[in-house]
N, C-alpha and C positions, 0 to 999 in steps of 0.2 A: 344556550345552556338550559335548554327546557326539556330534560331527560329526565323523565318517570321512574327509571330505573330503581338510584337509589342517590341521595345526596343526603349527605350530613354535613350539619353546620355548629361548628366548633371552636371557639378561641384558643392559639395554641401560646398566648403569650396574652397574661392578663396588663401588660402597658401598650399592647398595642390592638391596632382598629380589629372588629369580627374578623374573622379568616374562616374560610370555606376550601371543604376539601372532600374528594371521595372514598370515604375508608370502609374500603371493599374487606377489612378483616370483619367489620359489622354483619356479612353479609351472612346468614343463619344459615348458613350451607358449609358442610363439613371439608366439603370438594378444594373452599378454597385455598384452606391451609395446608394442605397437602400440594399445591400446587409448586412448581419452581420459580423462585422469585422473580427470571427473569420472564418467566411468563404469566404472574401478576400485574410486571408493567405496560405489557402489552395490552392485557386485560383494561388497566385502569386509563389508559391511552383512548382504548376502542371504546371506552364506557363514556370517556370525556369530550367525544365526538359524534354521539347517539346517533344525535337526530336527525343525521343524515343514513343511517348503515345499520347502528344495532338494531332498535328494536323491532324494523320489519326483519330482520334478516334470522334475529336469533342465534346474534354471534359470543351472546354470553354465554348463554347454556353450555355453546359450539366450544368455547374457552373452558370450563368449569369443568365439563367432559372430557378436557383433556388430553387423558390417558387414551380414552375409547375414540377421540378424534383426530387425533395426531396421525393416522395412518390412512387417512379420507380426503385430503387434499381442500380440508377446509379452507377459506379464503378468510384472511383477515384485514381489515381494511388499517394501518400504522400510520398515523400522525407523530413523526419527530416532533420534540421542541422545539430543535434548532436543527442547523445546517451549516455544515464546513469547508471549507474550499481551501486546496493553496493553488500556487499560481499557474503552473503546468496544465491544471485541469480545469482553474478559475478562468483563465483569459480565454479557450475555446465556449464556455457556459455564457462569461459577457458578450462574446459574439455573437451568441445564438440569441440570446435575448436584444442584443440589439436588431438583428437580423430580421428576429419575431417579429420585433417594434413596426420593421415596416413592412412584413408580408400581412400583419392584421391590417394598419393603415391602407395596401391595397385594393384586401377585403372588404372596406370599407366601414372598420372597427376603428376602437379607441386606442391606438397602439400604447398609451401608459398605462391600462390592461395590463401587458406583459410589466408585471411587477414586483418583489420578491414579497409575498404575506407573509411565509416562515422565516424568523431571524438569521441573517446567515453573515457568516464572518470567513473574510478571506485573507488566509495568510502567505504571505510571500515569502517560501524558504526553497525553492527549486530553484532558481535562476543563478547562484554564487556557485563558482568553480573556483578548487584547489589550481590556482594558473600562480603563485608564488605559497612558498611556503620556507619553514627554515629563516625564515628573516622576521627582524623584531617589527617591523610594517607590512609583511605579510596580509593583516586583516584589510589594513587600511587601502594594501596596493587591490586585492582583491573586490574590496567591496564598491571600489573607484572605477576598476572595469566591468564589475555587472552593471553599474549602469549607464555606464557608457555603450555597450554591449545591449542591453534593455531598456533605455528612456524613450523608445516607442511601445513597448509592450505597457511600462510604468503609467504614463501619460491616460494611456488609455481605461488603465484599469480605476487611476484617476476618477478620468470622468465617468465611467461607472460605477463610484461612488457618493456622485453626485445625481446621476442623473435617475439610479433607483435608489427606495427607499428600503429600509431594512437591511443595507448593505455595507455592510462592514469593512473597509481593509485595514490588515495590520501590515504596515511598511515593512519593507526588506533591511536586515541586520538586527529583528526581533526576537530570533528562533526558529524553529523546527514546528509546524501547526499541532503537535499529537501531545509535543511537550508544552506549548502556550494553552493548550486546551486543557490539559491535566493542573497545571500549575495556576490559571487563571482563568478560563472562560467559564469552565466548568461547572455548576451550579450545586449538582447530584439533588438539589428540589428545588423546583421554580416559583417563584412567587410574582404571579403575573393575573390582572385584573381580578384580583381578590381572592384567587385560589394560590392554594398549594398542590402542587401536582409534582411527581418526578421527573427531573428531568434524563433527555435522552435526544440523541442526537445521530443522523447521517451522515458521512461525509464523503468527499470524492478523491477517498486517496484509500487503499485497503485495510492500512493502518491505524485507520480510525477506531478499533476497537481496543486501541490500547486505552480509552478512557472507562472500559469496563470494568479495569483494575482498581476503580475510585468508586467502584458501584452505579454509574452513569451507563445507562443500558444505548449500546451504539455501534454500528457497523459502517463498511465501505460500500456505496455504491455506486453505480457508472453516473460518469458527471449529465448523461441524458437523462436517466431517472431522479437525480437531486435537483435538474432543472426542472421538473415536473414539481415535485416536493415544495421548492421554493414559491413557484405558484401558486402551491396552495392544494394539490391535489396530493391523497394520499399512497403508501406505499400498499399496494394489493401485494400478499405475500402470503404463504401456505400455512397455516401452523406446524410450528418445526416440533421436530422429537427434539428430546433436551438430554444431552448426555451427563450423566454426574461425574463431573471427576475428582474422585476423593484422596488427597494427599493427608499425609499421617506423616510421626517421622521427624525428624529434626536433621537438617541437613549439616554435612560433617564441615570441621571447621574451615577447610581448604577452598570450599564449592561456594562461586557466584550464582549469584540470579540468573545469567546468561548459561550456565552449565544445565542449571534447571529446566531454559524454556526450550533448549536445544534436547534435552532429554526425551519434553513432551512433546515437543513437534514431532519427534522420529515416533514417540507412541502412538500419537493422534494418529499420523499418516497411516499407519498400520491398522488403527481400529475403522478407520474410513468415518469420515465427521462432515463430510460435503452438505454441504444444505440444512446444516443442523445449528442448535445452539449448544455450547458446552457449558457447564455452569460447575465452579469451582467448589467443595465442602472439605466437611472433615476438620480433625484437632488442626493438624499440620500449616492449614491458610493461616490460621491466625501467629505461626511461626514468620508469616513472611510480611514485609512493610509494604505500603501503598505501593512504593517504590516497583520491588521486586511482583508483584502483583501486575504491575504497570508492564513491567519485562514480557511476562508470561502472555496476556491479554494483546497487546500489540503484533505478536506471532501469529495471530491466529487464522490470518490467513496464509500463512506458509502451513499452517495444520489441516486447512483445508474447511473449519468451520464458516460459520455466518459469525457468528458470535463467541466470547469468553470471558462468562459476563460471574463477577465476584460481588455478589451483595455487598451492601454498607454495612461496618459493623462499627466498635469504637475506634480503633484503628484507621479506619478511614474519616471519623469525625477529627480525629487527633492531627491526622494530616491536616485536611481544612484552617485547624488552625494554625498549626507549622508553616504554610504557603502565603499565611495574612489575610485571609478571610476575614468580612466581618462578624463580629465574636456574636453581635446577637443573630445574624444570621444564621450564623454557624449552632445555634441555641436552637433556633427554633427547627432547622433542618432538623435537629435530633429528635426534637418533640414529634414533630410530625409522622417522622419514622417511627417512632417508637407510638405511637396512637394506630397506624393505621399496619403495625404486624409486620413491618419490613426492617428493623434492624435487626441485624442477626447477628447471633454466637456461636461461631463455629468448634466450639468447645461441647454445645450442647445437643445431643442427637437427635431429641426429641424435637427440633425445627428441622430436621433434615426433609426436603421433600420428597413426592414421589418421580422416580426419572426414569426416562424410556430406556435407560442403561448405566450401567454402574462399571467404571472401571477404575482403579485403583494404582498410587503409585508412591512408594515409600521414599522418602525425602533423604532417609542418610545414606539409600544407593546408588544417589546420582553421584558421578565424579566430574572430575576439572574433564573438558572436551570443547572441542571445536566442530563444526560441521563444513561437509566441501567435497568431495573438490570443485562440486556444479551444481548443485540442489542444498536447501537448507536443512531437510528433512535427513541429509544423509552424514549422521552423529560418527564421529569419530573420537572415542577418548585419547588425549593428550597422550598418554600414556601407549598408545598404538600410531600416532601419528607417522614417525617417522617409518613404519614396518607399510604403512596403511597406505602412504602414498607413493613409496616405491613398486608395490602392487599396484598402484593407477597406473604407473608410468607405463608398466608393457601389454597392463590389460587389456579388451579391444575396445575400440573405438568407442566412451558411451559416457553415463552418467557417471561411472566409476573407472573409465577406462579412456587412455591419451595414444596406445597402440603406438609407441615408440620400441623402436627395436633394441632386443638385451644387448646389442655392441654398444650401443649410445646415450644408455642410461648413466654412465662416468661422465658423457663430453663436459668437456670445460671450456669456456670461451674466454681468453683476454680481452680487457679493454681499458680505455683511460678515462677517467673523469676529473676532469680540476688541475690535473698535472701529476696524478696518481696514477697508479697500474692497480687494477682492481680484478677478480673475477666472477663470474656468473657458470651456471650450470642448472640442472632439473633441477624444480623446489626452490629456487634460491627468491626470497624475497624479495622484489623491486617496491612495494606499496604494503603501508604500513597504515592504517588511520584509523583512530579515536572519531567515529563519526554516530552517525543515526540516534534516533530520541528513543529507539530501543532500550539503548543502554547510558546515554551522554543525562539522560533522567534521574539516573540513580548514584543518586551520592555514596551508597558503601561501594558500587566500581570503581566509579571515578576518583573519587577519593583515597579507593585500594592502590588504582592507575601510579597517583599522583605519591604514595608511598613505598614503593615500587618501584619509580625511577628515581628518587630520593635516595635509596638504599644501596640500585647500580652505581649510578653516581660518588656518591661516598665511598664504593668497593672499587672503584674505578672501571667503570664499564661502559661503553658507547656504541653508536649507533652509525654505519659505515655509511658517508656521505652521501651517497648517490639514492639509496633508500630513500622512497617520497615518502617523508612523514607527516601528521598531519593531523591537528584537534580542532573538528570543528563541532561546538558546545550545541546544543538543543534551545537551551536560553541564558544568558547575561547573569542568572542565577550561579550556574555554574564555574562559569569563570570567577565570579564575585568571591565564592568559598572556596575554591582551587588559592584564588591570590592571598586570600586572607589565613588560610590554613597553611601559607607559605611552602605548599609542593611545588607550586606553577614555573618556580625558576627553574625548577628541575626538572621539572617536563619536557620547557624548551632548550635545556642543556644535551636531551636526546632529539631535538629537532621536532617534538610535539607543540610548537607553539599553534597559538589561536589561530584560526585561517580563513574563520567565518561562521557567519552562525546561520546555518541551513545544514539539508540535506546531504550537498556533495559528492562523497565519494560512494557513500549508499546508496545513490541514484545515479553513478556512473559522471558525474560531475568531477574526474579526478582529476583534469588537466593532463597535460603534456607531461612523458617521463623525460629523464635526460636521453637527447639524442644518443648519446653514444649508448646507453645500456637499453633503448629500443634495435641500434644494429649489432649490438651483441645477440640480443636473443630471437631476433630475426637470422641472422648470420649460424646460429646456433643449432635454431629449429627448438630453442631452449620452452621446457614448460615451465613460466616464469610465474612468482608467486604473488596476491596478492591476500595481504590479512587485513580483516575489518571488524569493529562492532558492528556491524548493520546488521540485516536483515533478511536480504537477500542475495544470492550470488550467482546466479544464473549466469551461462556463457554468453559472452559479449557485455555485460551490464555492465563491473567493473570498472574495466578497459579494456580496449584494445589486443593488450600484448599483456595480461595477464591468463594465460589460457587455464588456470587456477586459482581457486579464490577460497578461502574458507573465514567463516561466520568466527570470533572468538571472543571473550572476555577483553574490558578494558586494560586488563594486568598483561596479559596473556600476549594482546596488539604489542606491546612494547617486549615481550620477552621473547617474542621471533624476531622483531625489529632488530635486540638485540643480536641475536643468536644469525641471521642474516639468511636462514633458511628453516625450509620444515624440515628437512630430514635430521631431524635431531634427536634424540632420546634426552629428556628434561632430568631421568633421573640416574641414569647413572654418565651423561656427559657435562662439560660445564657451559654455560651461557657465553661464558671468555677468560680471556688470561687478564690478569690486568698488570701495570706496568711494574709490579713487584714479582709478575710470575705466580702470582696467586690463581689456582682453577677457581671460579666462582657459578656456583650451582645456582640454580632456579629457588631451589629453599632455600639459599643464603639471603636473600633478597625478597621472600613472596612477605609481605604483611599480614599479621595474626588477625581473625576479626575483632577481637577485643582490641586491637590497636586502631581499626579503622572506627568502630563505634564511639571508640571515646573522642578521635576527633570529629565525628560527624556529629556528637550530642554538641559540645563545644562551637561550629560554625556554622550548621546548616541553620538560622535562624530567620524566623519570621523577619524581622527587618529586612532582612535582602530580597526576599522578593515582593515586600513593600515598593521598594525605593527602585527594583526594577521594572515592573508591571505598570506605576503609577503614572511613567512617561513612555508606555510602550507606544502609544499611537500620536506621540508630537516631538520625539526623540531623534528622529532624522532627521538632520537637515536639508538631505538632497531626495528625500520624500516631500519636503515640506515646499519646495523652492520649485515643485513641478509643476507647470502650468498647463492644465485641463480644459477643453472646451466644456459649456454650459447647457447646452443644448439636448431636449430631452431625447432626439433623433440623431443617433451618428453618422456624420459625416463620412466616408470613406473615401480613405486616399488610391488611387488605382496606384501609385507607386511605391506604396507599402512591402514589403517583403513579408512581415511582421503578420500585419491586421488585413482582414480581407473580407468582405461579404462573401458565407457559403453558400454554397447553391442548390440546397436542400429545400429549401419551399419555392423555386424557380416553377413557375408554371402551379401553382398549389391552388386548389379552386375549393371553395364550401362543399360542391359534390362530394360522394365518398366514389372512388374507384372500386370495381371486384376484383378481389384478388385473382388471377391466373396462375394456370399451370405453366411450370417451367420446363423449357423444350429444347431437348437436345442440346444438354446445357455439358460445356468443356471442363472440364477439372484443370483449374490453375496452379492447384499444389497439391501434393501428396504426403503427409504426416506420419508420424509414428508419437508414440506417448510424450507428455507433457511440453507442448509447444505453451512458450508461456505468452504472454501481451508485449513484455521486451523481445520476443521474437516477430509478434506481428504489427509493434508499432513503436520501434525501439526511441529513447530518450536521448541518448549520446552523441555521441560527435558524428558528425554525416561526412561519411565517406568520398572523398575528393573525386570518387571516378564511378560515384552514382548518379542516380536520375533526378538523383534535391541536386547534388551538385552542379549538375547541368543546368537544374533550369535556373538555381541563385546564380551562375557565373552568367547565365544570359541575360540578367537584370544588372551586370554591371557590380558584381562583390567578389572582395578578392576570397580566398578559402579562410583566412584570418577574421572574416567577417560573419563568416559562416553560422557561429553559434553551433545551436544544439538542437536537435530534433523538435525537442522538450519544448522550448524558448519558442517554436514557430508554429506552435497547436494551433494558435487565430488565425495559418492561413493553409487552406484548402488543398493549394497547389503544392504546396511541400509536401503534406503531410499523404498526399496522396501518394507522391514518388514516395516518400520514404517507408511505405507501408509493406512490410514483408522485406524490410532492406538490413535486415543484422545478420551480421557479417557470417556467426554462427548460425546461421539457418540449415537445417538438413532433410533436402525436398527428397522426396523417394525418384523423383524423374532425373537425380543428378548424381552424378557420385562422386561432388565433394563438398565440403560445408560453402555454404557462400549463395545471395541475395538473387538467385536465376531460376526460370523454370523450363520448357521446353512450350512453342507453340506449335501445337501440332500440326494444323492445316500447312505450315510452312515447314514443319521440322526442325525448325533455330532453336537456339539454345538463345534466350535474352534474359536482361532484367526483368524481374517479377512485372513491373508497371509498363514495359516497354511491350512485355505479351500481352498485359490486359489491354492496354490499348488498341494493340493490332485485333482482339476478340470483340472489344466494343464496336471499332470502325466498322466491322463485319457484321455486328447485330448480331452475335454471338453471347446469350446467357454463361455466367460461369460459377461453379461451387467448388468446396474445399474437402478434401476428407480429412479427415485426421482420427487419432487416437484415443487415449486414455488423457481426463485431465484436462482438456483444449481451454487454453485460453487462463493455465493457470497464472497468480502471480497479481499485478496492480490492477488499480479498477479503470485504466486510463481507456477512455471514450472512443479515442481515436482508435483502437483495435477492432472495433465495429465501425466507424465513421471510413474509415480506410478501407478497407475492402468493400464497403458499399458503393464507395467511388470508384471502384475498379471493375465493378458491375457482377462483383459476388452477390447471387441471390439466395444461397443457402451453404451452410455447413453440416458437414456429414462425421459425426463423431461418435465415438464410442462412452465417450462422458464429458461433461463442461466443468469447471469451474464456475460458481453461482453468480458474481458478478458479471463473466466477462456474456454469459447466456442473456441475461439480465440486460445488457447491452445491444447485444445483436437485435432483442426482442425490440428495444427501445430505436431502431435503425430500419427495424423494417424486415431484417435476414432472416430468415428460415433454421432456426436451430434442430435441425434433426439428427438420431439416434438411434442408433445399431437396436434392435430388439435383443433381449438380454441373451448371451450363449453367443451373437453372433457378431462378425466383425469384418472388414475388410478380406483379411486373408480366411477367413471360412466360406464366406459367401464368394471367394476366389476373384474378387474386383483388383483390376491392373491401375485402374485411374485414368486410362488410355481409351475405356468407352466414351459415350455419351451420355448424358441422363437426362432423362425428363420425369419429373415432381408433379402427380397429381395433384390438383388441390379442389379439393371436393365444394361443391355451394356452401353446404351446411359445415360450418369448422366446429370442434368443443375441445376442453383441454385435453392436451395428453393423449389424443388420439393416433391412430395409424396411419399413415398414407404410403399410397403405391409409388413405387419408385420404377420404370420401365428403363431397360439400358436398349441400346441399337444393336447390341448383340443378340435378342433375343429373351433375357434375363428378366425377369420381374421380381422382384422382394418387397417388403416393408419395413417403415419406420420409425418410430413413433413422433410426430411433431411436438415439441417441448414448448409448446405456450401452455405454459401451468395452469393458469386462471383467464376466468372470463374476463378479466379486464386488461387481460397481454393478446386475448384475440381482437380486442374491441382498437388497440392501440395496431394491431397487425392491419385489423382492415383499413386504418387512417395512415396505414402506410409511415408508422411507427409513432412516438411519443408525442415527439413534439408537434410533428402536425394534427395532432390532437390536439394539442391546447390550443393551436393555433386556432381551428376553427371552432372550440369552446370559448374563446375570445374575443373570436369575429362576431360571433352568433348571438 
């Protein structure tokens, strides 16, 4: 901490010891008040980390400038606080580091080297699936088969909390990581070796910026670059433009937090926010709680930002202490703030800063809406639903289109379940669930949820058996004031009882439907519905046999659950009859918000999430009862399914290798726009007559053993079959959705991994084209990890997504880039050439290289290593074997 710059040293609490801190408002330069707050923390980050980076580099000025620098592809070097993990993307990260452990040791380094420096906390909420529901032990039966399912994945993650330092786990049946972080890890000012700094944090799920809602400045990124991070190396990243977006407005009394964030996503998408920060103002923020703030912030990559980041104001101090914060912490966080020019009032305009754009959106013209029926981005008001998806049903083939023909938009299919005669048809809802920390966060939904089904209930209204329903809470908080506010009986009176406290049905975790209403809408050819709180809905994510999915309100999940389909009209049909013959409407039943505040003043109280938080990491017992090896070197088992040594620094020498050009390299797939990550490295259940299925039944497991994509990131061999294996894929070389591509030298039609291999045994280089968007959606690793091992050496796109780029880069792939105006079908490419990728001695960012096809064809396109420090990772033949031999070394 021997930075010339500027330090000030100031007590911010006369009972306790000096306290030091850097208050960059001191700084006599007008530039900096003007600045965006989320890009003073960056500023005050890069300042707290000099003396490595600033002051040769003259990345204050570089900061302070701004305005005039934001469009120069300045480099700034980020130090998180902290570092987040859950377990999907945690247990591939402890691999790697174990992995590390012994490619330094070969090297002839200190392999406990490989060590986490930054604090990093991993929570286990991916691995529990809705596999019972509707039963009052539902939680219990469920959380008894994840780990039974998982006590090799547990075990190990175990001993990776013993065997590095700084490594945190929070045991599984704790929450959802976005809402443990919001509710308890969160600091929003750190007080660590006598400083006060803000805090701010990474994590490896995309979701991660829903803590920006609290004013903790924080994004998703690929679990290769958080492994870096963890080490100790910093985030190299461009300074972004900062978008303003100014909400004004009081929103009308009908309209959730979820109406809101589904409003902005459609606007974001449309004003294009990739690579940017968005930063919230205006009267209107301070109309909305931590909570609904929380909603908006955690979207943000379905908007396509890096960030969406809501300054600390009182508001957010008030939470802190609502959550059970310590009070003088909570004291001095505000001093702090308020000393160094960062608490704000978004009442007052005179702090509004300067932004590389302003756009604007009035809060009482959002209405009640849902989004669907395959992107989050695509807003559908409630009110047009039923019109909205019967135009899917015969539109063609697409994000808004199912291309069923107008004779069979009626069909109706019989079947029986339980001993009933039930029926199904288009739109009809099979999957209903109260899931993701999106919305299970915010007590005026869930609360609204929980009065709501109170009021069906009391009107006599129900929920038709076969509908998979399904609440699973973010944290033990919620349940707490659900029971306590005495909705909860009513919730499970529609079949919303507790099912688990994870991710679930938001991550495609939904479990098995009832047999018979999956050969119903198989037998049907039915577009069956599924409704969720989550987050995203991409095809295949869901489930299965949901070929529709839409984004809704926690009130909203239960009033199509009710109503048993979307094709409904809320306002002039009824919800149901009930057994008096009563029509019962959607307003008979929706809850006032002056109904929902008063009981949320009344339960949401600091004591519950005292008393939850205080036992969150010794509160399992069958976390507690696992026996971990000790050993600072893992072990691996060769008959693991699970855990595996990857074979990524196989062969890894101190040399640097030069990069080559790629020759005459085969196209493995062919794209069109927004291929997401759940398309190139899906989460979900593994298909019984895929390439994971094959090689798990060659190990001896039956398909009930199978697990989930998700569950088997630690091991190479799966993840490599199952790369490019959802089920919804749509390669341009096939012409029908489904996990194949064509190998040309042979002319077959195979599985995706069954061609890369016949390509690799050949000594046949391979790349991807694709579209608009590539790679949008989660920050999961394995979307670059996967196709590296299928010996993709480049992608060819017409835009990225910033994590999944970010990724590839961190792999080693080649992310290149249509020059602007031009695209696949301009430049007339079939997919069907050849190509070979110059690649020049001298590389710099952002530059051109020649692309040569065997047709004759030569073009350009721009190579996407942003910064010098993603070409320096390129010639080490990607990230981590960088650190690997900064380790050795």
């Amino acid at each position: 901490m021997s930075n010339p710059f500027i330090r000030i040293v100031e007590p911010l609490d006369p009972k306790q010891p000096l306290k030091k801190f850097f208050n960059l408002s001191k700084l006599e330069d007008v530039r900096y008040a003007r600045l965006p707050f989320s890009i003073r923390i960056l500023l005050e980050a890069a300042i707290r980390n000099c003396d490595e980076f600033l002051v040769k580099k003259g990345d204050v000025e570089n900061i302070l400038n701004w305005k005039v620098m934001q469009h120069k592809n300045v480099e700034v070097p980020f130090k998180p606080a902290r570092v987040i993990l859950q377990d999907f993307t945690g247990v591939p990260a402890v691999v790697d580091f174990a992995a590390m452990r012994d490619a330094v040791k070969k090297l002839g380094g200190d392999p406990e080297k490989i060590n986490p420096i930054c604090p990093a906390d991993l929570v286990i909420d991916h691995s529990i699936q809705v596999d019972f529901n509707r039963q009052s032990d539902s939680l219990q039966k469920n959380q008894d088969l994840e780990f039974e399912r998982n006590k090799e994945r547990f075990e190990f993650l175990k001993w990776g909390s013993q065997a590095f330092k700084n490594l945190r786990i929070i045991p599984p049946g704790s929450g959802i990581i976005h809402q443990v972080n919001l509710e308890y890890l969160a600091r929003v000012v750190m007080d660590q070796d006598g400083y006060y700094y803000p805090d701010s944090v990474v994590g490896t799920d995309s979701h991660t910026t829903m803590i920006d809602g609290l004013g903790v400045l924080g994004w998703g990124v690929g679990g290769i670059e958080a492994e870096a991070v963890m080490l100790g190396q910093p985030i190299s990243m461009v300074l972004p433009e900062v978008v303003g977006y100014k909400l004004v407005g009081n929103p009308q009394p009908l309209v959730t937090s979820t109406d809101i964030v589904l409003t902005i996503t459609k606007h974001l998408r449309q004003v294009g926010v990739v690579g940017k920060f968005v930063e919230f103002f205006g009267p209107g923020v301070a109309q909305l709680s931590i909570a609904d703030r929380a909603t908006i912030a955690n979207m943000c990559p379905e908007y396509g930002a890096t960030a969406a980041y809501f300054p600390v104001d009182d508001i957010s101090i008030g939470y802190l202490t609502q959550t059970g914060r310590n009070k003088e912490q909570v004291m001095c966080t505000k001093r702090y703030l308020e000393a160094v020019g960062m608490l704000r009032d978004f009442k007052n305009s005179s702090q509004d800063p300067d932004f590389t754009q302003v756009v604007e959106l009035d809060l009482h013209t959002v209405v009640p809406c849902c989004s669907g029926p395959k992107r989050p981005q695509d807003k559908v008001a409630v009110s047009d639903m039923k019109k909205d998806f019967e135009t899917c049903l015969g539109a063609k083939q697409g994000f808004k289109g199912f291309q069923i023909a107008p004779d069979r938009h009626n069909s109706i299919v019989k079947f029986n379940f339980e001993g009933r005669d039930f029926e199904l048809g288009h739109g009809s809802v099979v999957i209903a669930a109260i899931t993701s920390c999106t919305n299970t966060s915010n007590p005026s939904v869930m609360l609204g949820a929980g009065l709501l089904a109170k009021k069906a209930v009391e009107a006599g209204l129900t929920v038709k058996p076969y509908i998979k329903t399904s609440l699973s809470p973010g944290s033990g908080v919620v349940t707490y004031y659900l029971r306590e506010s005495g909705v909860m009986r009513y919730l499970s009176q529609l079949g919303f009882d507790v099912v688990g406290y994870g991710c679930m049905t938001c991550i495609g975790n939904s479990g098995p439907l009832p047999e018979s209403v999956v050969e119903a809408i198989t037998q049907g050819d039915l577009v069956a519905v599924g409704v969720l709180s989550g987050n995203r809905n991409f095809e295949g994510r869901v489930h299965p046999n949901t070929r529709a999915n839409y984004l809704a309100s926690p009130p909203l999940v239960i009033a199509y659950a009710i109503a048993g389909t979307v094709r409904i009209d809320f306002e002039k049909e009824p919800l149901g009859i009930n057994a008096s013959g009563k029509k019962i409407f959607l307003k008979d039943i929706w809850p006032t918000r002056n109904e929902i505040q008063a009981v949320e003043r009344q339960f949401v109280i600091p004591g519950m999430f005292k008393e939850v938080y205080e036992k969150i990491e010794i509160g399992n017992k069958a976390w507690n009862a696992l026996d971990a090896p000790s050993d600072k070197l893992y072990t691996w088992n060769p008959k693991s399914t699970y855990i595996k040594s990857p074979p990524f620094f196989d062969g890894l020498t101190l040399a640097l290798q030069t990069p080559k050009t790629i020759e005459d390299a085969y196209v493995l797939l062919s794209f069109g726009d927004s291929v997401t990550t759940d398309h190139i490295s899906p989460a979900g259940n593994i298909a019984r007559n895929s390439p994971a299925a094959r090689y798990l039944t060659s190990r001896g497991l039956t398909p009930r053993e199978f697990n989930s994509y998700g569950s088997r990131r630690g091991n190479d061999a799966v993840m490599a079959r199952g790369t490019f294996a959802n089920i919804r894929l749509v390669n341009k070389f096939i012409d029908k959705q489904g996990p194949q591509t064509i190998h040309f030298p042979s002319g077959e039609t195979l599985d995706v991994f069954d061609a890369a291999e016949r390509y690799k045994q050949a000594g046949h280089p391979l790349i991807v084209l694709a579209g608009k968007e590539y790679g949008a959606g989660s920050s999961r690793d394995w979307a670059a990890k996967g196709p590296f091992l299928l010996g993709v050496k480049a992608v060819l796109a017409e835009s990225y997504e910033r994590i999944h780029r970010s990724n590839l880069v961190g792999m080693g792939v080649i992310p290149l880039q249509y020059l602007p105006g031009e695209d696949a079908g301009t430049l007339g490419l079939t997919g069907r050439e050849r190509y070979t990728i110059i690649i020049p001695e001298k590389l710099k960012p952002q530059m051109n290289v020649q692309i040569k096809l065997n047709t004759g064809k030569t073009f350009h396109a721009i190579m996407r290593f942003d910064t010098d420090v993603e070409l320096t990772y390129f010639y080490n033949g990607g990230i981590l074997n960088y650190m690997i031999r900064k380790m050795a070394s």
